[in-house]
N, CA, C and O of each residue as an XYZ file, in Angstrom:
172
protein
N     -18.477     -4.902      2.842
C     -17.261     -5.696      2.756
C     -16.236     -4.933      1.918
O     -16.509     -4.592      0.767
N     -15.065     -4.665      2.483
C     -14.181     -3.581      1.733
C     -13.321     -4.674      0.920
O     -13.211     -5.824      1.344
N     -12.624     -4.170     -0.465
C     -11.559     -5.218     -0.945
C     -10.416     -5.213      0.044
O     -10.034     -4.332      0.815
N      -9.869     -6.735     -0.244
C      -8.427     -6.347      0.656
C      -7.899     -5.263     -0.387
O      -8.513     -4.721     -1.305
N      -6.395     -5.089      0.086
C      -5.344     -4.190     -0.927
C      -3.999     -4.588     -0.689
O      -3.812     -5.290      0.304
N      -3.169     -4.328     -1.294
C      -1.567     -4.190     -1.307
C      -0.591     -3.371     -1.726
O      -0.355     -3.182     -2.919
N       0.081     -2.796     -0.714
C       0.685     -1.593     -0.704
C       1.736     -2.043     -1.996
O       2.048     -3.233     -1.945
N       2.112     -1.552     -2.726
C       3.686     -1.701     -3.465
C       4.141     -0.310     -3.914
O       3.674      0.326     -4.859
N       5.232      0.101     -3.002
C       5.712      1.623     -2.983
C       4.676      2.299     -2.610
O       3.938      2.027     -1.662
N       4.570      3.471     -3.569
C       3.382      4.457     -3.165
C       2.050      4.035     -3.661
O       1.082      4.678     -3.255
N       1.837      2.930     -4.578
C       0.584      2.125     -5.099
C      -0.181      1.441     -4.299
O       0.276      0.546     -3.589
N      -1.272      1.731     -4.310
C      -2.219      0.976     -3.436
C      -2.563     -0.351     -4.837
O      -2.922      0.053     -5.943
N      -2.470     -1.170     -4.691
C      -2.921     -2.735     -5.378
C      -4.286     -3.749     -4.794
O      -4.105     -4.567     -3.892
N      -5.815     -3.525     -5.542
C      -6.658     -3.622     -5.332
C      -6.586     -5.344     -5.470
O      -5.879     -5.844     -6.344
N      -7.282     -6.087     -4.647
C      -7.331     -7.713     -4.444
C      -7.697     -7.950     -6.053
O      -6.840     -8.447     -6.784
N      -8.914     -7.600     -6.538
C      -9.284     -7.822     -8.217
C      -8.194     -7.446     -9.224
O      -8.294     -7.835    -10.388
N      -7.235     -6.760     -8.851
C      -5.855     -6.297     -9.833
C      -4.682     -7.488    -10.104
O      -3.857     -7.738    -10.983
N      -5.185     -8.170     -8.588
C      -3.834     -9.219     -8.358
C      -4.116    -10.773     -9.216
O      -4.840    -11.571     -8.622
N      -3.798    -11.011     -9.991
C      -4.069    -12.775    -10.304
C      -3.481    -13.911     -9.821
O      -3.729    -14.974    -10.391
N      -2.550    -13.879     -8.624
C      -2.250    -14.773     -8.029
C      -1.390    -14.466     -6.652
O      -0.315    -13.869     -6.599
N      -1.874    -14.827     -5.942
C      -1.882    -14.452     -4.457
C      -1.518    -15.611     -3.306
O      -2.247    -16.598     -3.401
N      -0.607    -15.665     -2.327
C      -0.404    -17.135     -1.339
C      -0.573    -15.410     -0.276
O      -0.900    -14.227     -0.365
N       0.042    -16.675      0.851
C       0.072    -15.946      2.492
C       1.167    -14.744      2.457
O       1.054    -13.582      2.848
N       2.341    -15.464      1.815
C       3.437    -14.178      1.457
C       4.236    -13.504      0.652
O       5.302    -12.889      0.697
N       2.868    -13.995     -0.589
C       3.378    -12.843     -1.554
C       1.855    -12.678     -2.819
O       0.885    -13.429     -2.718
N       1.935    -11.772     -3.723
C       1.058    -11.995     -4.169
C       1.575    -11.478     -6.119
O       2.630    -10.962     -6.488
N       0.944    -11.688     -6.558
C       1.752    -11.335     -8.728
C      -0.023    -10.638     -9.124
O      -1.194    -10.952     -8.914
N       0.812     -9.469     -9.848
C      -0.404     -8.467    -10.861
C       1.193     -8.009    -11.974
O       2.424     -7.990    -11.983
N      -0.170     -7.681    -12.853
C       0.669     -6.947    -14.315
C       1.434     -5.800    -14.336
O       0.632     -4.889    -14.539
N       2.347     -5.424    -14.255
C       2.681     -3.752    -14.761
C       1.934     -3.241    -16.151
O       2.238     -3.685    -17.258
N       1.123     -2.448    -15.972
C       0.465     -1.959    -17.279
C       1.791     -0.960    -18.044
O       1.461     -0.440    -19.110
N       2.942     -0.738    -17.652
C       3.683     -0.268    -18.427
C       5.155     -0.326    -18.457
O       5.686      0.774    -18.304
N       5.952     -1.328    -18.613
C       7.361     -1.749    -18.949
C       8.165     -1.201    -18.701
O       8.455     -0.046    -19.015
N       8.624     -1.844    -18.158
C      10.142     -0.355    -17.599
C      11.263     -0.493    -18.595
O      12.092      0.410    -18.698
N      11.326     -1.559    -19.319
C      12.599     -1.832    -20.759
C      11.772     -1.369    -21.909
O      10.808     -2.116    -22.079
N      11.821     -0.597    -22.568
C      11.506     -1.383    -24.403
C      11.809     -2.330    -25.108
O      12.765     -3.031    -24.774
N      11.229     -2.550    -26.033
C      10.967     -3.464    -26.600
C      10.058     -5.042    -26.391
O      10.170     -6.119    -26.976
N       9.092     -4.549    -25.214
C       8.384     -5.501    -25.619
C       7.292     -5.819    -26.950
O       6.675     -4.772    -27.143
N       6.959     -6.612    -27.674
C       7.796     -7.762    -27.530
C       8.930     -8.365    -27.873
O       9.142     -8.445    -29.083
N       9.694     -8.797    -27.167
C      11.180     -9.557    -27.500
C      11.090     -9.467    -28.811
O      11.928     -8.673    -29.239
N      10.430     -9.940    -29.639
C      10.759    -10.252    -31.118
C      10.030     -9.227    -32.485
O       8.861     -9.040    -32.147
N      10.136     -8.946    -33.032
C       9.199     -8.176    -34.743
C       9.117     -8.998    -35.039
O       9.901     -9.931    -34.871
N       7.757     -8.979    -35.812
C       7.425     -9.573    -36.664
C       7.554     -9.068    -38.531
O       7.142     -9.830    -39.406
């Protein structure tokens, strides 16, 4: 049984990567921020 996947750009996106998924669309994390400063605030 192969995982599904999901193309995004040149990234292949493994079904176990994704945490929430419908018929036409699906949400995973960026492991790395395209702005600085996360997080919004210092402590």
């Amino acid at each position: 049984m192969a995982d599904e996947t999901y193309k995004f750009g040149p990234y292949t996106i493994y079904q176990k990567e994704s945490f929430y998924s419908t018929d036409l669309s699906y949400a995973f994390v960026n492991l790395r921020p395209v702005l600085p400063g996360f997080p919004y605030y210092q402590i």
